[in-house]
C-alpha positions as CSV (number, residue, x, y, z in Angstrom):
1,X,-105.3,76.4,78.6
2,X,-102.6,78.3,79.7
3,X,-103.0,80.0,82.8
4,X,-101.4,84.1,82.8
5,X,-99.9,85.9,85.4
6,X,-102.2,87.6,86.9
7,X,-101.1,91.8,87.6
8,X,-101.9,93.2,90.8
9,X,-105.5,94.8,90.9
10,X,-107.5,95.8,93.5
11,X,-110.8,95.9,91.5
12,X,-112.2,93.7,88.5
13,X,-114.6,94.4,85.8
14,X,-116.5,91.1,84.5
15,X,-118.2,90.5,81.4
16,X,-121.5,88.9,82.4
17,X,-122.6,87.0,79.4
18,X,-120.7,84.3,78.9
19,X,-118.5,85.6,81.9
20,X,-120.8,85.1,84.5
21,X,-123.9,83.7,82.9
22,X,-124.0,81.0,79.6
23,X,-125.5,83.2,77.5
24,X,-124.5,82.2,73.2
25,X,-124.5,78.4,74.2
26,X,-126.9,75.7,72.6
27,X,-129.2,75.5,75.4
28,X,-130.0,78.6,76.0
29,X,-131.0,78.9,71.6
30,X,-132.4,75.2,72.5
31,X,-135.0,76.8,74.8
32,X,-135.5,79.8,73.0
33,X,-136.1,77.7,69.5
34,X,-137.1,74.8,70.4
35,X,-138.3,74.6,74.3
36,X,-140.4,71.6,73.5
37,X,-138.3,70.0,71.0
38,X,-136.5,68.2,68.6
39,X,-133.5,68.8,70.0
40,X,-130.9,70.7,67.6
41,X,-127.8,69.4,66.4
42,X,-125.4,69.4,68.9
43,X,-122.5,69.9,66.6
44,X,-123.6,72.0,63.8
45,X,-125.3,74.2,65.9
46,X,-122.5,74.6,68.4
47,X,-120.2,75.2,65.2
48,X,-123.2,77.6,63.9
49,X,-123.1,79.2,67.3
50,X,-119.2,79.5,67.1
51,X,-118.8,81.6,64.0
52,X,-121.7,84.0,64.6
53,X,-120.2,85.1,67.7
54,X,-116.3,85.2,66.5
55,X,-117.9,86.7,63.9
56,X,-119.7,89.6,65.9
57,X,-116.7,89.8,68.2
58,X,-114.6,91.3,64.6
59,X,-117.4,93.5,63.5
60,X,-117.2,95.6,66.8
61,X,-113.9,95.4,66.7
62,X,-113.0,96.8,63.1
63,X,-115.4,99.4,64.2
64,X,-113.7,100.2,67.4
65,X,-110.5,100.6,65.2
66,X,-111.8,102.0,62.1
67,X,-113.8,105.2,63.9
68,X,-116.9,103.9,62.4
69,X,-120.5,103.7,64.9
70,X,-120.1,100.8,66.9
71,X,-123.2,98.2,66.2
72,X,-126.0,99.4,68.4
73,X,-129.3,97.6,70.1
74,X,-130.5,97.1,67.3
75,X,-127.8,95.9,65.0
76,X,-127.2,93.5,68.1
77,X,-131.1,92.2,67.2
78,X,-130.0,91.6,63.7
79,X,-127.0,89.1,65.0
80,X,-129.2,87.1,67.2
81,X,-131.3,86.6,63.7
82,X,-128.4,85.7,61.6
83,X,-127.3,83.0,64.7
84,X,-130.8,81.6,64.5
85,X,-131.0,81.0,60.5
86,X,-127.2,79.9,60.9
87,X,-128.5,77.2,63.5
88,X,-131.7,76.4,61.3
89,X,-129.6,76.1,58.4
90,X,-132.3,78.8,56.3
91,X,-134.2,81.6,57.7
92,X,-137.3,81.3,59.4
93,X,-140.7,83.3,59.0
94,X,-140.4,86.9,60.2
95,X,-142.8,86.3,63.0
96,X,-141.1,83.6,64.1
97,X,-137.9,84.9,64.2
98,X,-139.0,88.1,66.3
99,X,-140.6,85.5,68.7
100,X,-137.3,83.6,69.2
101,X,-135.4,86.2,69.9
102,X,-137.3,87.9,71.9
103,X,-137.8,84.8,74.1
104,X,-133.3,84.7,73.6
105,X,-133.2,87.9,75.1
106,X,-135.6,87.9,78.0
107,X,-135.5,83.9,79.0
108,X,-138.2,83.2,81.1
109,X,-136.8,79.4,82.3
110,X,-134.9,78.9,84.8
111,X,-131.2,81.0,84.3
112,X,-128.4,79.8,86.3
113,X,-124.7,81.8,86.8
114,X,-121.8,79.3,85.8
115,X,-120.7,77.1,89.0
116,X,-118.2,79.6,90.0
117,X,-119.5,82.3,89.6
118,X,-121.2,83.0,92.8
119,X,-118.6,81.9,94.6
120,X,-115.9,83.8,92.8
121,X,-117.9,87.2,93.8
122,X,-117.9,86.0,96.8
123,X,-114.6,85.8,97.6
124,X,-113.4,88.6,95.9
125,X,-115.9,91.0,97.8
126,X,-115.5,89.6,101.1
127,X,-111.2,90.6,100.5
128,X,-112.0,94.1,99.8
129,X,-111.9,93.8,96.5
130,X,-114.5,96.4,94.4
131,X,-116.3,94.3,92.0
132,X,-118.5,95.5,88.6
133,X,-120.4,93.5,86.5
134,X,-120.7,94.9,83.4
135,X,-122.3,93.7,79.9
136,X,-122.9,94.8,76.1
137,X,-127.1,94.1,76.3
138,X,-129.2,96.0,76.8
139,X,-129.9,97.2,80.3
140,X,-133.3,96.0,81.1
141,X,-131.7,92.2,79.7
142,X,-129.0,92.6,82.3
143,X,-130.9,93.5,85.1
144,X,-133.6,90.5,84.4
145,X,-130.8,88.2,83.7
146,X,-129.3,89.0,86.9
147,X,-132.5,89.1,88.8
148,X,-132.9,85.2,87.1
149,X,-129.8,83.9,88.4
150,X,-129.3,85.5,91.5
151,X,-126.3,87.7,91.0
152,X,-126.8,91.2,92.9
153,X,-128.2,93.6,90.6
154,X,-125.7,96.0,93.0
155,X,-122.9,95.1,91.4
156,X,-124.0,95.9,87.6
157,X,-122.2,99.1,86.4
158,X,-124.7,100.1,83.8
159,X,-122.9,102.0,80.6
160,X,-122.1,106.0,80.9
161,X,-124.8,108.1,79.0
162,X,-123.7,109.5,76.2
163,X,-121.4,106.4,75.1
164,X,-121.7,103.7,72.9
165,X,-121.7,101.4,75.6
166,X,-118.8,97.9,75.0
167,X,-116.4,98.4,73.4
168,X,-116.2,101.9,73.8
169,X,-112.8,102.9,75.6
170,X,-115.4,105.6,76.9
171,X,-117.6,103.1,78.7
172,X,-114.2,101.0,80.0
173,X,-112.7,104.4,81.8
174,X,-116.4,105.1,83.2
175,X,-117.1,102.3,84.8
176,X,-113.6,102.3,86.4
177,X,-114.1,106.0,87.4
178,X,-117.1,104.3,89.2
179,X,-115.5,101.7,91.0
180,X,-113.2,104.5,92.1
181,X,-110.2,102.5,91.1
182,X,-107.2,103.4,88.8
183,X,-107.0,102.3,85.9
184,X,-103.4,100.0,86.3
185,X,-105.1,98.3,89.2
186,X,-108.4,97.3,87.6
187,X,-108.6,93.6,86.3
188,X,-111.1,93.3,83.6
189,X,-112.4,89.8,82.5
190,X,-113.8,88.9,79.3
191,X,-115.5,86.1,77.2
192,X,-114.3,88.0,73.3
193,X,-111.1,88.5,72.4
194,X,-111.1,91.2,69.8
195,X,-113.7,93.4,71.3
196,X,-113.9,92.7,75.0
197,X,-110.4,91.7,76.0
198,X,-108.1,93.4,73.1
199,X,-111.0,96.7,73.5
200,X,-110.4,96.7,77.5
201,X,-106.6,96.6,76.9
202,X,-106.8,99.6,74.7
203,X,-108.7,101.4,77.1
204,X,-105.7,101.3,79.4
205,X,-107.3,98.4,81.9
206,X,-105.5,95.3,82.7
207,X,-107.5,92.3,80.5
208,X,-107.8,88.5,80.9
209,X,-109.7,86.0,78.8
210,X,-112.0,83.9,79.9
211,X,-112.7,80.9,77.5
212,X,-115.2,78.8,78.7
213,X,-116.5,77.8,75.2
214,X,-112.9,77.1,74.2
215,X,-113.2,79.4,71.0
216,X,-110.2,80.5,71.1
217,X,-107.9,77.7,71.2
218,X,-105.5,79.8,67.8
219,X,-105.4,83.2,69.8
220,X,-101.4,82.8,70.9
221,X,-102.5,84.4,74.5
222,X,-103.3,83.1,77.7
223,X,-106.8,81.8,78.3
224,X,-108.6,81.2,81.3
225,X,-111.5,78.1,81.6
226,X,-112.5,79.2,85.0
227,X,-112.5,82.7,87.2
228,X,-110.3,80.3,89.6
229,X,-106.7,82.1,88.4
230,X,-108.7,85.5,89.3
231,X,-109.8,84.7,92.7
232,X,-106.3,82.2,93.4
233,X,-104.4,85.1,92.7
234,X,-102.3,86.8,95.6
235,X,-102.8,90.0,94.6
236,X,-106.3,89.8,94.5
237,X,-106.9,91.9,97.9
238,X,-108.8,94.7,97.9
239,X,-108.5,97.4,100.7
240,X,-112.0,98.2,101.3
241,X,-115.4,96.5,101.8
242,X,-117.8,98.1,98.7
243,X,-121.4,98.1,100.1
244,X,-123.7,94.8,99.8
245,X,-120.8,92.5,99.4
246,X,-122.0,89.6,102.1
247,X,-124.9,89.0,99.5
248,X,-122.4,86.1,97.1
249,X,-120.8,84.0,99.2
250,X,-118.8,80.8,99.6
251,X,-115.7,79.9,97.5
252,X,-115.4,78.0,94.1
């Protein structure tokens, strides 16, 4: 993957699932599913997985730019169903539908942050540099899914009231206003192109991909497979110490 320039900024923005946290990956449908077995197909659901989420990733976008309501909770519900009966290959029964995603959006097993991910806040917070987490789930999913894999809870910048919440240029600007940051020096990092990445640009904010799925190997843009260009970066120093930042530490 090509690996961008990376702008000054003194503050970043990351996208937590899927930027900090595997969220649309086979193992984490596997255990929702399927906990006890057979084990999916690796490759049809992976490809299943793959065009539900580039897919989703267009709707909110076309909304975004058409002025139309931007999906909500509950339309997000709906997608998780149309990924499970796209990895199934046919829809399952109503009740056990609700069940799985249910247990998709609360996972009970054991939820671990990607490798770097830690380590990554780590480094950025002990350099000064103002950190948010930020995410398009609900908030309650955040804050468990954070609690599960051990990234402060601190650091989650929880969408304005009275937005839309992502992709809402709204909900971009407030949780910049937030980390007290302007705009030009704010690094946001996302897993979508179209509605996290391309949506964060609009809102004025500096924008990086981060493909760890490699989905998005025909988008002519740079592409990150690790927060390591963030971190590696010169410019990523910050010039003051936001509260609770010993809690991640180490380096990736």
């Amino acid at each position: 993957m090509a690996t961008p320039s990376v702008p000054p900024y003194s503050a970043v923005l990351i996208m937590l699932e899927d930027g900090l946290v595997p969220w649309q990956t086979l193992s984490h449908w596997q255990w929702a599913w399927r906990p006890r077995g057979p084990m999916l197909s690796e490759r049809s659901a992976r490809a299943a997985i793959k065009r539900s989420v580039l897919g989703w990733d267009r709707r909110r976008w076309l909304a975004l730019t058409g002025g139309s309501a931007l999906p909500d909770a509950q339309a997000y519900r709906g997608h998780l169903k149309e990924t499970l009966a796209a990895i199934a290959g046919h829809p399952l029964p109503d009740a056990e539908t609700e069940a799985v995603v249910g247990r998709f959006l609360k996972p009970t097993n054991e939820v671990e942050a990607f490798p770097d991910a830690l380590p990554s806040l780590g480094a950025l917070l002990t350099r000064g540099v103002k950190v948010g987490v930020v995410s398009s789930l609900p908030a309650e999913v955040v804050r468990w899914s954070m609690k599960r894999s051990t990234i402060p809870d601190s650091l989650f910048i929880e969408p304005a009231a009275g937005t839309a919440g992502f992709p809402d240029p709204v909900a971009f600007r407030a949780a910049v206003e937030k980390l007290g940051v302007p705009r030009k020096r704010t690094m946001f990092v996302g897993p979508l192109f179209w509605s996290d990445v391309r949506a964060a640009g609009r809102a004025g904010l500096n924008a990086e991909l981060l493909d760890r799925h490699d989905w998005w190997a025909r988008v002519e843009a740079p592409r990150w497979s690790s927060l390591r260009p963030l971190v590696d970066a010169p410019q990523a120093q910050g010039t003051a110490t936001p509260p609770n930042s010993p809690e991640p530490s180490g380096a990736p």
